[in-house]
C-alpha positions in Angstrom: -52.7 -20.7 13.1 -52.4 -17.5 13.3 -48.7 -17.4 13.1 -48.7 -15.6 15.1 -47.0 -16.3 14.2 -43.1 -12.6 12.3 -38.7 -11.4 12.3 -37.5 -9.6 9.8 -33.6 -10.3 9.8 -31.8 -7.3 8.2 -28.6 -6.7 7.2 -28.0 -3.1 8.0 -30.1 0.1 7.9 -30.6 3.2 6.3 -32.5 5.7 6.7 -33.9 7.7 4.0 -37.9 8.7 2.8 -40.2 7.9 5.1 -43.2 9.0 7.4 -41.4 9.3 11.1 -41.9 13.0 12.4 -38.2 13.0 13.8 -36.7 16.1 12.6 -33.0 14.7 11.9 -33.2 11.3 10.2 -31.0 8.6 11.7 -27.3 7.8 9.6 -27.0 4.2 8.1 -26.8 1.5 10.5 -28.9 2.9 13.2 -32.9 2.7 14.0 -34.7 5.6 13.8 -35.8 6.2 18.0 -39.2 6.6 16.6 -39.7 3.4 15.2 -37.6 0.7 17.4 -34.7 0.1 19.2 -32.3 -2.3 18.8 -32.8 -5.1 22.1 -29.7 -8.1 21.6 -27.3 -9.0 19.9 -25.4 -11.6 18.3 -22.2 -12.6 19.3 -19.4 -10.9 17.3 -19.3 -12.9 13.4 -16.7 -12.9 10.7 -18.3 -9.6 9.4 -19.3 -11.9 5.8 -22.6 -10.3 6.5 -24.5 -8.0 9.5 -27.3 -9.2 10.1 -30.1 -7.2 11.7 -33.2 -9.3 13.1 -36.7 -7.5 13.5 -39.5 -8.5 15.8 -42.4 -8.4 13.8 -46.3 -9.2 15.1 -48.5 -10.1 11.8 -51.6 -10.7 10.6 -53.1 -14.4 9.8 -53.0 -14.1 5.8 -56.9 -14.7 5.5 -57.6 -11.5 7.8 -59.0 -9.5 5.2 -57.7 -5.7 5.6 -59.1 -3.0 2.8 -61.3 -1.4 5.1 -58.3 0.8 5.9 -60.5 2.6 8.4 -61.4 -0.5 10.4 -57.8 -2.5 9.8 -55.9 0.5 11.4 -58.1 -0.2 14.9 -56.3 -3.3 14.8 -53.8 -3.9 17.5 -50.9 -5.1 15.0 -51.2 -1.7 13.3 -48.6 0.6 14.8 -46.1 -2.5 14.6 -46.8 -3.2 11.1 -46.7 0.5 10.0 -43.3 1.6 11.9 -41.5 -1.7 10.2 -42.5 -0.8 6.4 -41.5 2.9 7.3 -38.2 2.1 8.2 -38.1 -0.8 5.8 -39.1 1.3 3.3 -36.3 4.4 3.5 -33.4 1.6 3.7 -34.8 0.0 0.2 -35.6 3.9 -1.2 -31.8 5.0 -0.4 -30.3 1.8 -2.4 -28.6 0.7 0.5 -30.9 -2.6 1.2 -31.6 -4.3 -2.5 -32.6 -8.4 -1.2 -34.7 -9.4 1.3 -36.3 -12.8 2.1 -39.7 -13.3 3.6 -42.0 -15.7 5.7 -44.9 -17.5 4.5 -44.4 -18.3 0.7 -42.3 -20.5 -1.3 -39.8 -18.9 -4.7 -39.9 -15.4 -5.3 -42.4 -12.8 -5.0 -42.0 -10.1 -8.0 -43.9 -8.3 -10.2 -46.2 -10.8 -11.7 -46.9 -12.5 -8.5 -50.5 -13.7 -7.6 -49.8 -14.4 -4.0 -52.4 -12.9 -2.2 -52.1 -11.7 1.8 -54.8 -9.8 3.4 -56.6 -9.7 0.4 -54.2 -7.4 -0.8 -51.3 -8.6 -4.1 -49.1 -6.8 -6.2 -51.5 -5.3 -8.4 -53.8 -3.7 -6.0 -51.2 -2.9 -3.9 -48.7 -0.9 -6.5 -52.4 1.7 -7.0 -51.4 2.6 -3.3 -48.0 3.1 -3.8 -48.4 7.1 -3.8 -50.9 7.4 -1.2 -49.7 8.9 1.9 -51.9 5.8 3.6 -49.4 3.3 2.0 -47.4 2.6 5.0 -50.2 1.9 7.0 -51.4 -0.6 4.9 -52.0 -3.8 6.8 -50.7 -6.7 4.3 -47.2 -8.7 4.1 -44.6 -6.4 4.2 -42.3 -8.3 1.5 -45.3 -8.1 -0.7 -46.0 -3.9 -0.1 -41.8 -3.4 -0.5 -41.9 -5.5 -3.8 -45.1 -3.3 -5.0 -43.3 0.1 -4.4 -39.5 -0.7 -5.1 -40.0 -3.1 -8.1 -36.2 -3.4 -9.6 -34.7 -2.2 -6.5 -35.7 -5.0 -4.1 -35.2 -8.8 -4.5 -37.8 -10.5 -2.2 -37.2 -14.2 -1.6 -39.2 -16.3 0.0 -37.9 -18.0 3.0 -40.9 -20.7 3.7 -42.4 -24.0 1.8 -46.1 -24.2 1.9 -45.5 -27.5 3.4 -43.9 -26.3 6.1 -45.8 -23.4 6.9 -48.7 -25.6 6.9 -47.4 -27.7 9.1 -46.5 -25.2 11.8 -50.3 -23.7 11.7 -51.8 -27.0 12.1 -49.7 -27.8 15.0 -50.5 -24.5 16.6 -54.0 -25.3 15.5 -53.5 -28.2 17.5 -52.2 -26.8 20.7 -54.5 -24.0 20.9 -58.0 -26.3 20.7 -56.1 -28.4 23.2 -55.5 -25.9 25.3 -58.8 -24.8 25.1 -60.1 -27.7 27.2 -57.8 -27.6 30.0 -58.0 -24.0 30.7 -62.1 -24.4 30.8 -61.7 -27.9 32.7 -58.9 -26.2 35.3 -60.9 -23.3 35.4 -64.5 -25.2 36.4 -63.3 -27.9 38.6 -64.7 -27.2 41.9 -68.2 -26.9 39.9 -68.9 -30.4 38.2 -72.1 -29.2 36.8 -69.9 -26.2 34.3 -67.1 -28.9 33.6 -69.5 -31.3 32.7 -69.7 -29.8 29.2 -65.7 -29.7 28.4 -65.5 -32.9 29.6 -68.1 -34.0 27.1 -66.8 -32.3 24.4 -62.9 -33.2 25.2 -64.0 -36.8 25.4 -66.0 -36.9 21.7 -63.0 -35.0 20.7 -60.2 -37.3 21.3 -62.3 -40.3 21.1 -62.4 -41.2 24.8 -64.8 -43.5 26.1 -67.9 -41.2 27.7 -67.1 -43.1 31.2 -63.5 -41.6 31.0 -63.3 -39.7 34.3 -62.2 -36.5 34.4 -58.4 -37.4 35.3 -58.2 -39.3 32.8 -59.5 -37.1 30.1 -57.1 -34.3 31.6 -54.2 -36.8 31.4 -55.5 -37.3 27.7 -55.2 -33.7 27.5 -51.7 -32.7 29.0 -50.4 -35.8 26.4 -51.8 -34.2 23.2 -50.7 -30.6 24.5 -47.1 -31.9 24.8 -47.1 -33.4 21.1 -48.3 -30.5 20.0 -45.7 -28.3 21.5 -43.3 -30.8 20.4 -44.6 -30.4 17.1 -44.3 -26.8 16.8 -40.9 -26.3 18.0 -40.0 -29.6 15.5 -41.6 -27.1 12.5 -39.7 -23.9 13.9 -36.6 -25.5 13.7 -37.2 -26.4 10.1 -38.2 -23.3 9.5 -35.6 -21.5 10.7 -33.0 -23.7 9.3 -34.6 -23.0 6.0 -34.1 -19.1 6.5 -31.0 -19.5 7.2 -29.8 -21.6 4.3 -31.6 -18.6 1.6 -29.8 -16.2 3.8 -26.3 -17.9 3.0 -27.2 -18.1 -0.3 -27.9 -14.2 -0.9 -25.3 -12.5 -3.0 -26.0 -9.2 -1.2 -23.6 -8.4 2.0 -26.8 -6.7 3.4 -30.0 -8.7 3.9 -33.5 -8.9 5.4 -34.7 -11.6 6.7 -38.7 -11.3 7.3 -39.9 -13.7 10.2 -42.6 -13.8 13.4 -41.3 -13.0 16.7 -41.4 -16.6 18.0 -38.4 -17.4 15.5 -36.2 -15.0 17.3 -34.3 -16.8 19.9 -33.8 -20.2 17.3 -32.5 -17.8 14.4 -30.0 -15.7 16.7 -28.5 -19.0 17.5 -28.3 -20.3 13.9 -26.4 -17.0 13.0 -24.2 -17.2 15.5 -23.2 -21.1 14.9 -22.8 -19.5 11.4 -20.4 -16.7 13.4 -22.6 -13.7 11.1 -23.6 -10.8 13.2 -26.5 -9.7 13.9 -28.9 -7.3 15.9 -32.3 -8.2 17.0 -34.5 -5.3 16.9 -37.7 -4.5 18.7 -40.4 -2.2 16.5 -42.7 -0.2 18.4 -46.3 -1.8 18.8 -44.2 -5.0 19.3 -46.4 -7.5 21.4 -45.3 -10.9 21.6 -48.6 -12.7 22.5 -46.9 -15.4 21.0 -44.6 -16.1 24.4 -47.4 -15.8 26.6 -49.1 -18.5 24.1 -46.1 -20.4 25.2 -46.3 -19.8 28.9 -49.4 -20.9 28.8 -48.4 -24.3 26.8 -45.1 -25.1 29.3 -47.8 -24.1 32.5 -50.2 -27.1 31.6 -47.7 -29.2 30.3 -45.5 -29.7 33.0 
């Protein structure tokens, strides 16, 4: 899956060094107009911590990315790029000192091994004082935690087991999805269906007489669990990041997650009456909800 699968939740921000071109920098608390702008909010918390949540569209891990040249075509790019920038003056200014991350389990820190993009901490911290650093395409935890070393905690928010488990159920839904889209899309010609039929029937072990309302019924019934599935792991998920967030000693916290966690975080903090605002980077796309539309369309 390509998890698709990124928020990062942030306790306030600063601004300080960075790359934007705007000629005044932004006072603490507020998003540089260059980079974002805030989109929601949380209902009003107990003010034990502010909470600021980040839309953020990622990479898959195993998308390799040190052709700088040929990475920075990609369409993530300008997303990735303006949250490290801002990111990166809040952490440089003292202001932010934890964070906690998506898609690894303990701590990432110095001697880490964990690997995203092909990228870890010991390639990465070679960049550090390249003016290309922020455009570096690889975990943004990872590329804070290469450049701020003692001045950033960066917790993991995931299990592997979990994480796995939400790929393979996306996994799922895509392939599923697959074959109805083809079958809905061919099924006035017979002869062009013919194939996905074929090919959804050997899939989900179906009989080869299986007509093809019966292999599409097959197919809206696997689509559902699947969905089912994902929003099961989310929830998990989420809950986790929550639970390391209420654990944080710091009033002011990231909290790095995929867009799709949005809405299911937002309403986790607000059960837990913290505040919050959810912030939209520019180069945000959430292909992740029309992913979704797509799901609920052939499911219902």
């Amino acid at each position: 899956m390509q998890i698709p699968s990124t928020l990062i939740l942030m306790a306030t921000f600063l601004a300080g060094s960075g790359a934007s071109t705007a000629k005044t920098q932004p006072s603490a608390g507020q998003i540089d107009p260059l980079l974002g702008r805030v989109v929601a909010q949380c209902r009003k918390g107990n003010g034990e911590k502010a909470v600021w949540i980040f839309k953020q569209w990622h990479l898959a891990p195993s998308t390799m990315t040190q052709d700088q040249n040929a990475s920075g075509k990609l369409p993530q790019a300008k997303n990735q790029a303006a949250l490290y920038q801002q990111l990166d003056r809040w952490v440089s200014s003292g202001f932010l000192k934890e964070i906690i991350v998506e898609g690894c389990s303990g701590e990432l820190s110095q001697n880490s091994t964990t690997k995203f993009n092909g990228w870890d901490i010991s390639s990465l911290k070679k960049e550090t004082e390249k003016k290309s650093y922020a455009s570096i395409l690889s975990h943004i935890g990872l590329k804070l935690e290469a450049k701020h070393a003692d001045k950033i905690t960066t917790l993991c928010g995931d299990e592997d087991a979990l994480v796995k488990e939400a790929n393979l159920a996306f996994s799922d839904a895509r392939g599923t999805l697959g074959f109805l889209s083809r079958l809905d899309q061919h099924k006035n010609n017979p002869a062009r269906a013919q194939v996905y039929l074929e090919g959804a029937r050997e899939a989900f072990g179906l009989p080869k007489s299986a007509s093809y309302s019966e292999v599409e019924r097959r197919l809206k019934q696997e689509l559902k669990e699947a969905v089912t599935r994902i929003e099961a792991s989310s929830e998990k998920r989420n809950r986790l990041a929550i639970s390391k967030l209420k654990h944080a000693t710091s009033r002011n916290v990231a909290l790095l997650y995929g867009g799709s966690h949005g809405a299911g975080i937002k309403k986790l903090l607000e059960e837990e009456k913290l505040d919050c605002n959810i912030v939209e980077p520019i180069g945000y796309v959430d292909d992740e909800e029309e992913l979704f539309k797509k799901l609920n369309a052939f499911t219902k």
